[in-house]
Every structure is written in C-alpha cells, then in structure tokens.
PLY file of the C-alpha trace (Angstrom):
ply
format ascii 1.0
element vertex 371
property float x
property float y
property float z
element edge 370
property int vertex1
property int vertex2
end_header
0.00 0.00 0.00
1.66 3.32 -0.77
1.37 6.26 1.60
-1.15 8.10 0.20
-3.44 5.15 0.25
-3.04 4.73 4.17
-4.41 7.31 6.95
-1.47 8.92 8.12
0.14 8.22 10.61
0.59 9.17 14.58
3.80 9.01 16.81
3.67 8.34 20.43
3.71 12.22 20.92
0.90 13.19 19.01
-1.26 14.05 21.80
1.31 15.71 23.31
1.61 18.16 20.23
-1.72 18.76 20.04
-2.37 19.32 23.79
0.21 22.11 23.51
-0.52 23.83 20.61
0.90 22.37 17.98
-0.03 22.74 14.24
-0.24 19.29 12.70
0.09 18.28 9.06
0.37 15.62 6.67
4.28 14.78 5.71
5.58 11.73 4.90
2.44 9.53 5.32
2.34 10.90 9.47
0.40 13.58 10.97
3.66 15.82 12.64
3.66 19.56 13.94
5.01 22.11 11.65
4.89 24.23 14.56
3.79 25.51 17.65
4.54 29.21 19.01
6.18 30.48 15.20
9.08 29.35 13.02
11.24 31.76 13.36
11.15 31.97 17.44
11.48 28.40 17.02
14.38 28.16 14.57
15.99 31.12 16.95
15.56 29.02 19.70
17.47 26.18 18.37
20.73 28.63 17.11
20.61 30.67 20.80
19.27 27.87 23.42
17.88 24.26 22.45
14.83 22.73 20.37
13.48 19.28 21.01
12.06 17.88 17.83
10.06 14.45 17.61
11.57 12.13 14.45
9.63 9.40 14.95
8.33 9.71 11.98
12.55 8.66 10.86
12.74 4.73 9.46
15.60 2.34 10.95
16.48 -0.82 9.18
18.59 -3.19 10.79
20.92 -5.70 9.37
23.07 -8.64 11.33
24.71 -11.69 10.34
28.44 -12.67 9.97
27.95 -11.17 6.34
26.53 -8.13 7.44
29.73 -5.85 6.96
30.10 -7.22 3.58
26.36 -6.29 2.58
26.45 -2.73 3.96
29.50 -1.76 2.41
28.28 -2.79 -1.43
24.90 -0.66 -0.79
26.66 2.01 0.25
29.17 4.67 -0.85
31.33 5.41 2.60
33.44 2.98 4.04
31.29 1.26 7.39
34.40 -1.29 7.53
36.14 1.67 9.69
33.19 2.15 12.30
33.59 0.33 15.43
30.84 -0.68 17.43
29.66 3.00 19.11
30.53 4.72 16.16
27.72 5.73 13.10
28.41 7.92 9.53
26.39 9.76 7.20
26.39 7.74 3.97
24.18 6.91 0.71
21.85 4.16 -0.23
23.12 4.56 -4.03
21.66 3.09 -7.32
24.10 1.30 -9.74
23.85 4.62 -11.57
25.28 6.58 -8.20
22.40 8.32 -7.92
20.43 8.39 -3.96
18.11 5.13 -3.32
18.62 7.22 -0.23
20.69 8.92 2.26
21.11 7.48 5.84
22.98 7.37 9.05
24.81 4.08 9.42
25.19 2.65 12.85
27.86 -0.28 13.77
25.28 -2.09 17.00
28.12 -4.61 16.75
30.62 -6.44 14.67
27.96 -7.73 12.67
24.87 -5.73 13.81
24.09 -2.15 11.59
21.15 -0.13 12.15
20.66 2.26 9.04
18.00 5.44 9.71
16.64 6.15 6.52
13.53 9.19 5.42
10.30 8.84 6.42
8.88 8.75 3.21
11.32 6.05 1.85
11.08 3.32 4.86
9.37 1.28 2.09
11.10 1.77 -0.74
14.46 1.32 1.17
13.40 -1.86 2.94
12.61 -3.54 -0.08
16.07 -2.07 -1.58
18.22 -2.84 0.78
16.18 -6.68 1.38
16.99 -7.24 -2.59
20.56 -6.26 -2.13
21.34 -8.41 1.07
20.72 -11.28 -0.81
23.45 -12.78 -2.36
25.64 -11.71 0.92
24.77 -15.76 2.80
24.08 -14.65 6.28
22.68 -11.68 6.94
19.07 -10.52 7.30
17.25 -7.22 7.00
14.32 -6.31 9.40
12.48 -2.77 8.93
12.64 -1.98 13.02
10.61 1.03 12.92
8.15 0.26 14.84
10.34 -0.34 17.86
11.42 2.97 18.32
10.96 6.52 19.16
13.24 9.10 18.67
13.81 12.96 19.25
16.42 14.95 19.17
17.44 18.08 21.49
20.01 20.18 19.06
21.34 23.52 20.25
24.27 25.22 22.37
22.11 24.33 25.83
21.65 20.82 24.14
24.75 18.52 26.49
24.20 20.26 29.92
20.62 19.67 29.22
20.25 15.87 28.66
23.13 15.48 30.95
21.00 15.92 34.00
18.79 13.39 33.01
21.31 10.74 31.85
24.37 8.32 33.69
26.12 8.60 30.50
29.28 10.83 30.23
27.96 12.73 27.01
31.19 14.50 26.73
32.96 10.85 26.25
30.81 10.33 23.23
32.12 11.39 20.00
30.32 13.59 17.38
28.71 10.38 15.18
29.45 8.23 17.96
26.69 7.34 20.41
26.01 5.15 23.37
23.93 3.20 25.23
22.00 4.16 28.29
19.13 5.61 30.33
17.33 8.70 29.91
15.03 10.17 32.37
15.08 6.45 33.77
14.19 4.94 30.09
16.37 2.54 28.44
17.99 4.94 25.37
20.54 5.07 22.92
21.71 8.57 22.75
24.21 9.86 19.52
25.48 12.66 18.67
24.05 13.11 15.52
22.26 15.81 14.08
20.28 18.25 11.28
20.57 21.77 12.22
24.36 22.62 12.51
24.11 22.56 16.37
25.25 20.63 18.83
22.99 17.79 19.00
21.71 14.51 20.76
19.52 12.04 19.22
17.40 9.98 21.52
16.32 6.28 20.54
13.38 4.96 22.96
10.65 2.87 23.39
7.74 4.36 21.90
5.72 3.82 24.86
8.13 5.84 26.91
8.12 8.64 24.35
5.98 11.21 26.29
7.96 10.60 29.84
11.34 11.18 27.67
10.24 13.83 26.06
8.40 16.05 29.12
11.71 15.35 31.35
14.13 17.00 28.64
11.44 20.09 28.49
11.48 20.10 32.39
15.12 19.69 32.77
15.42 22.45 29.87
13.19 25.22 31.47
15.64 27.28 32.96
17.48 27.08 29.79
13.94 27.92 28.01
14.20 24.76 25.12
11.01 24.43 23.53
9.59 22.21 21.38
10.70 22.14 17.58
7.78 21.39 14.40
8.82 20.94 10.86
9.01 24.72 9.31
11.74 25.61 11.58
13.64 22.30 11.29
13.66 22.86 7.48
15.55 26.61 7.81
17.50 25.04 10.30
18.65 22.06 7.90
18.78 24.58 4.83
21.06 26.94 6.85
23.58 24.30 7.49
23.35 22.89 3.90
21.98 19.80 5.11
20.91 17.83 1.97
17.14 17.14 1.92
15.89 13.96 0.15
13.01 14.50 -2.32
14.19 18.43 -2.90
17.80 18.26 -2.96
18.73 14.55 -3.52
17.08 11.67 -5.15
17.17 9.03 -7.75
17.72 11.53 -10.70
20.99 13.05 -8.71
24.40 11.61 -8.30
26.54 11.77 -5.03
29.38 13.51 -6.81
26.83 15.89 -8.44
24.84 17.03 -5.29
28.85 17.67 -4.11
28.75 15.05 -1.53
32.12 13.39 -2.92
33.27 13.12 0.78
30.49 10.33 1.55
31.95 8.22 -1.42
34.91 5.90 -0.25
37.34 5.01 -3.44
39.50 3.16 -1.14
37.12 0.27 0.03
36.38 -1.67 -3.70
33.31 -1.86 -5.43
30.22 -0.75 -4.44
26.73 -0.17 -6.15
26.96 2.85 -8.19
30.95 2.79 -7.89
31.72 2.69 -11.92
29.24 5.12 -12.21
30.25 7.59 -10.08
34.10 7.02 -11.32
33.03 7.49 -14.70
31.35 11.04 -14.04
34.48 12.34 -12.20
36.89 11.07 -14.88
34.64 13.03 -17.97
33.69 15.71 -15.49
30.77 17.01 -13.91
28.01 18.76 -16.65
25.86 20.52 -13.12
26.87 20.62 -9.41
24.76 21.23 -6.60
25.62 25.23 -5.44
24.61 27.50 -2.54
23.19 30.60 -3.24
22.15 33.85 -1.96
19.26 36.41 -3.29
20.70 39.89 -4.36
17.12 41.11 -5.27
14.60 41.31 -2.42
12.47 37.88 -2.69
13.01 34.20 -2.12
13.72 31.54 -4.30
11.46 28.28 -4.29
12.12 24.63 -5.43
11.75 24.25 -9.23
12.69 27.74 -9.55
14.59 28.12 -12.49
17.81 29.76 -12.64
19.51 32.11 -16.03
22.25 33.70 -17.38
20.57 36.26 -19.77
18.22 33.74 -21.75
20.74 30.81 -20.94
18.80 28.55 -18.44
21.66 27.23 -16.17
20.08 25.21 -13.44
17.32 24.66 -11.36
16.39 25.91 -7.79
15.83 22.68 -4.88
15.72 24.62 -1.81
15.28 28.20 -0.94
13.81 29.96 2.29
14.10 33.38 4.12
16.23 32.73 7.60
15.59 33.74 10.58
18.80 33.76 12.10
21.12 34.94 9.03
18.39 37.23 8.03
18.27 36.60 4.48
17.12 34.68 1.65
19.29 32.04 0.95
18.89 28.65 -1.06
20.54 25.47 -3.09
20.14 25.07 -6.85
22.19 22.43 -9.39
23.68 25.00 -12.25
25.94 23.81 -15.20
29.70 23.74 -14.11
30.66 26.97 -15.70
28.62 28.58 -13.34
29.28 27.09 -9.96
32.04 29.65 -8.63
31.26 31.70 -5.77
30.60 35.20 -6.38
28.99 33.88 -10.02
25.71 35.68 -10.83
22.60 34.54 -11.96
19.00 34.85 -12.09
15.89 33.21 -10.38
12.47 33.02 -12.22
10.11 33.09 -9.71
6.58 33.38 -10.81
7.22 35.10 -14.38
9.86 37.72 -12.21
13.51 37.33 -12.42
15.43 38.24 -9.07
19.09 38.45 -8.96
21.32 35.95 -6.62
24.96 34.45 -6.74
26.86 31.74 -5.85
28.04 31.48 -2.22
30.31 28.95 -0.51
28.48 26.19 1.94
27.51 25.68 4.45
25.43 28.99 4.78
25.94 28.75 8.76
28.47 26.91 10.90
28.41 26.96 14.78
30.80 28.69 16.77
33.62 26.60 17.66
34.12 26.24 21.74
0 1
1 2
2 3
3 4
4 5
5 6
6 7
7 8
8 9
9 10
10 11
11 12
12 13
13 14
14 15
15 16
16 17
17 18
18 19
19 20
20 21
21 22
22 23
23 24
24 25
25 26
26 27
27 28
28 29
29 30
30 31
31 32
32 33
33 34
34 35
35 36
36 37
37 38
38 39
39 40
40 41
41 42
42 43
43 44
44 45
45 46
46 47
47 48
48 49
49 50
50 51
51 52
52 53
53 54
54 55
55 56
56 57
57 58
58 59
59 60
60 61
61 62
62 63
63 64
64 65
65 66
66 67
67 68
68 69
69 70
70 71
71 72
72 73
73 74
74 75
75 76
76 77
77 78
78 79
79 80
80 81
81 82
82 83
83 84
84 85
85 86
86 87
87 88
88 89
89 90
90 91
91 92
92 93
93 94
94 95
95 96
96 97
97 98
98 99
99 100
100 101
101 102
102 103
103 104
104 105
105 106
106 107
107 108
108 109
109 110
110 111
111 112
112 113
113 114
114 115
115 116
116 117
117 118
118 119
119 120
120 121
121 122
122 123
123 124
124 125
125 126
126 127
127 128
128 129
129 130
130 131
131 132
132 133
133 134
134 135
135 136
136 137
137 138
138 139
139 140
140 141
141 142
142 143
143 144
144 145
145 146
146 147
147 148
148 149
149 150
150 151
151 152
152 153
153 154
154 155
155 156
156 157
157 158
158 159
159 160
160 161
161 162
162 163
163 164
164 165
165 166
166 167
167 168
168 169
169 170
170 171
171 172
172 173
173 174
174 175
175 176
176 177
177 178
178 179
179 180
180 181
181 182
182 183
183 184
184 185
185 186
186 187
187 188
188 189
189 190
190 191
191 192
192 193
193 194
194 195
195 196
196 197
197 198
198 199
199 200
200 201
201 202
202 203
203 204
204 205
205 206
206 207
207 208
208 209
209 210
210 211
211 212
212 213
213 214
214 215
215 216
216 217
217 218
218 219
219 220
220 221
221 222
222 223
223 224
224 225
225 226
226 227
227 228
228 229
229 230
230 231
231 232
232 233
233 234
234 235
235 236
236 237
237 238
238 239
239 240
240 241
241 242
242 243
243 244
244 245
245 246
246 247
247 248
248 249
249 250
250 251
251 252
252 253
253 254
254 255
255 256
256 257
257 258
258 259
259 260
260 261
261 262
262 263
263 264
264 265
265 266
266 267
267 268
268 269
269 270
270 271
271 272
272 273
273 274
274 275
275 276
276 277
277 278
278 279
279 280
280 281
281 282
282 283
283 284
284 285
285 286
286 287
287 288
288 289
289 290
290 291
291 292
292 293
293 294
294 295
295 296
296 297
297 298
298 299
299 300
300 301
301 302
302 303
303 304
304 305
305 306
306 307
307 308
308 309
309 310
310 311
311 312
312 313
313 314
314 315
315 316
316 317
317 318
318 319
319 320
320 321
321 322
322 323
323 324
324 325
325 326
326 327
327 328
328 329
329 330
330 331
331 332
332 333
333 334
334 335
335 336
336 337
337 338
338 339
339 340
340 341
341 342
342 343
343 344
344 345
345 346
346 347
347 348
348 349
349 350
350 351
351 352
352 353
353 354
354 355
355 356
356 357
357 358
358 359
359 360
360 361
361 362
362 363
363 364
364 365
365 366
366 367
367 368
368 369
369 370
C-alpha cells in the first residue's frame, strides 16, 4: 500500500503536540507539527538555546549476520568497515547509476549488527532495496525496526548540559557520530550525537511507549534554559542553513553523489560498491551541473523548481530556498551547469514570471561557533 493510500500516521507524541498547541500536518504519510509558538522563534531558539524535535516519523532498518559488513559496504558509498561498534556515519543508499536510493545514518550495534536510519517517506522503498541487495551476501538478514522505536532529538548550544542531567552517560565521552547506550530520564535509550541543524545535537532512541515521559523530562530539565519544542518549518531553515541535503528536494534518484557535491560520503578506497563505476566514470569526464549554494541579491526568495539564467541561458534549477531567521536573508541550493558554480557567479531566479538576482556562495550557509 503506498502512503497516500493509508491514513497517516501518529507518533507516540501526538497528543502531546496537540495538547500544547501544535499545528499538525500531513508529511511523509504521518500527521507531525510544523509548529507551535512560530518558526522563526522556534528556529531562533534552536541557534541561541535548544529545540526538542520528535523524528519518529525517521525509518531504521537493521541488518546482522556474519555477512553483514560485507552487505552494507556494497549498498553504500562510505566505508562502514572503519566504524567500530559506538561509532555511526552519514552515507548513501546509491543506485548502480550513483544516484540516492537514499541517504542514511549508518550505525555499527556490533561487529555484525548495523542499524541504518533512513527518510520517512522512503522506509518502504528502502526496505525492499536494501532486502533485494542483502541477498546474495549468505548470512545476513534485513528487518524494517521502525516500529520499535521513538526518537527525538534536542540540538542547540544548551543541548549537552541539558540531557546530561537526566542521563548516567558521560555525554562529553561520546564522539560527534558516535553514540552510546544508556538511560534517559530512567528509560532505556541510545543517545548519539548526531544531528540536522548545525548545532550541537543529541539524538534519543526509545521505546515508543516511553516517548511522552522522555520527552516532558528533557522540556522540564530544559526550562531554565527555556528549550522548547521544535515542528517541521523551523527544522527545514535550520537544515537549509547548514546545507543539510534534503531527500526529495535536494537529492534523489535523478541526482548523483558527486553531483549534489557530496564526494566526501563516497569511499574510493574500500572496492566496489553499487553505483561505484558510475560515479568514477562522471568524475573522470567531469561534472556537466553541481549542486551550489546561493544567496538572493534582489529582495524575494527563491522556491524549489525555480529556475535559474544567465541572460536567456537557463543554467540550473532551484531545490531549496527559504528566508532565515537567524542569518536574516534569503538564501537557497540550486544544481547549475559547471561553468557557473564559482562563488561570487551571478545569476538569475524566475520566480513566478519575475527574475530576481542571486549568486553563488560557498556552503555551508551557517556553521556553529567553535568552543
């Protein structure tokens, strides 16, 4: 059944959202807050204090056997064989044409135990992927494990002192993609240090029924420290401003991994891979479009499937674009022919019949203060 055919879907927290104002919509086949007191304040929060979001909606496939190793590392384009157990990478689902099944975070459980978190809207697709390509690999298995957990994340500066008081685990021993396991608030957790905004940032596996005690003892703790609650408008910003790639705008099957400028997810070193002649083959002729950041020069903002010109030249296409709250200007990503990809290059945005003016900047558009 595809998602549009089912009623969408609720996480543990939806009464929570709604309870406390939260505006719910449709995305991904669930019913999720967009937000609750305002984007912006929200997306401010996150850069100045802490935002807890709720990403149950997130998939997470998980593969064991002896073979297991073996399997991951032919689906995907970074090297998993240098993860030990505790540690996870960003990495790509790709298609034997190096284009994005999907992207994911890859977690080593244990020496032949991976747990892959894939998009919401591709749990199915990827499942039935990844289940075809584990195949010929002997013994390993795929299970889709969604259903077993639920997960939010608490990104911002206040993010570490604030899930430290509720947690045993030294959070300052765990790595940035590494994670642990532990108790939160008294719940059985795995907490990582992964994240989607730019911030510092903890990721909280649970069991769904413990959701709602998880997630109103990380608001308590974080009072003082005024974290609120996060919805999906300002986690979108958020994501944009640190060039975070989003699946279904900015990646998909129609994209490569070298093209959306992700080379450093692609390992050379490991051996084959799905996708791997492919993607060898496009850097050896050379890239025809690259994935850019841009910013507007002309008051308006950019949309996806905006197209972008040189004089009467079409040069690219717009994926993301947004006005942000925190850098206080319109900013977005676009994939432009190579000739056009240098920052400072000029070009223009037809948006609704009107063409606005915006160049080429270097990403990310935001990086957190180091310290």
């Amino acid at each position: 059944m595809s998602h549009s055919a089912r009623p969408p879907r609720k996480t543990p927290l939806d009464a929570w959202h709604r309870a406390h104002g939260g505006q719910m919509v449709a995305f991904a086949g669930w019913e999720l807050p967009v937000e609750y007191s305002g984007v912006t304040e929200e997306h401010l929060a996150v850069r100045t204090r802490a935002g807890l979001f709720d990403l149950t909606h997130m998939g997470q496939v998980e593969l064991a056997g002896k073979d297991a190793l073996a399997a991951v590392q032919h689906m995907t384009s970074n090297d998993a064989s240098g993860l030990v157990v505790g540690q996870a990478q960003y990495s790509a689902l790709t298609t034997p044409s190096g284009t994005f099944v999907d992207d994911v975070l890859v977690y080593r459980f244990g020496s032949g135990h991976f747990l892959f978190v894939v998009n919401a809207a591709n749990v199915d697709k990827d499942f039935a992927w990844i289940t075809g390509q584990v195949e010929p690999f002997g013994d390993v298995s795929a299970v889709n494990t969604s259903s077993r957990y639920a997960l939010m994340a608490l990104e911002g500066p206040a993010a570490a002192e604030v899930l430290q008081a509720l947690t045993d685990t030294e959070l300052d021993a765990v790595e940035p993609h590494g994670f642990a396991h532990g108790e939160v608030a008294g719940v059985r957790a795995t907490i990582s240090r992964t994240g989607y905004t730019g911030e510092s940032a903890y990721e909280v596996f649970t069991p769904p029924q413990s959701a709602v005690k998880v997630w109103d003892a990380i608001l308590q703790a974080g009072k003082s420290a005024e974290v609120v609650p996060v919805g999906l408008g300002a986690r979108d910003t958020l994501r944009l401003e640190a060039a975070v790639r989003l699946h279904g705008n900015d990646i998909d099957e129609t994209t490569s991994v070298l093209e959306a400028d992700l080379e450093s997810i692609v390992s050379w070193q490991k051996g084959d891979f799905n996708g791997r002649a492919a993607l060898a083959g496009q850097k050896a002729r050379g890239l025809s479009r690259r994935l850019v950041g841009f910013e507007m020069t002309d008051r308006g903002i950019a949309c996806r499937g905006d197209e972008a010109f040189v004089g009467d030249r079409k040069v690219g296409t717009v994926t993301s674009g947004a006005q942000t709250p925190f850098l206080k200007k319109a900013i977005g990503m676009a994939y432009v022919s190579m000739a056009d990809t240098e920052p400072g290059t000029g070009f223009e945005v037809d948006s609704r019949g009107r063409r606005l003016k915006a160049r080429v900047v270097p990403l990310p558009f935001y990086q957190r203060p180091k310290g």
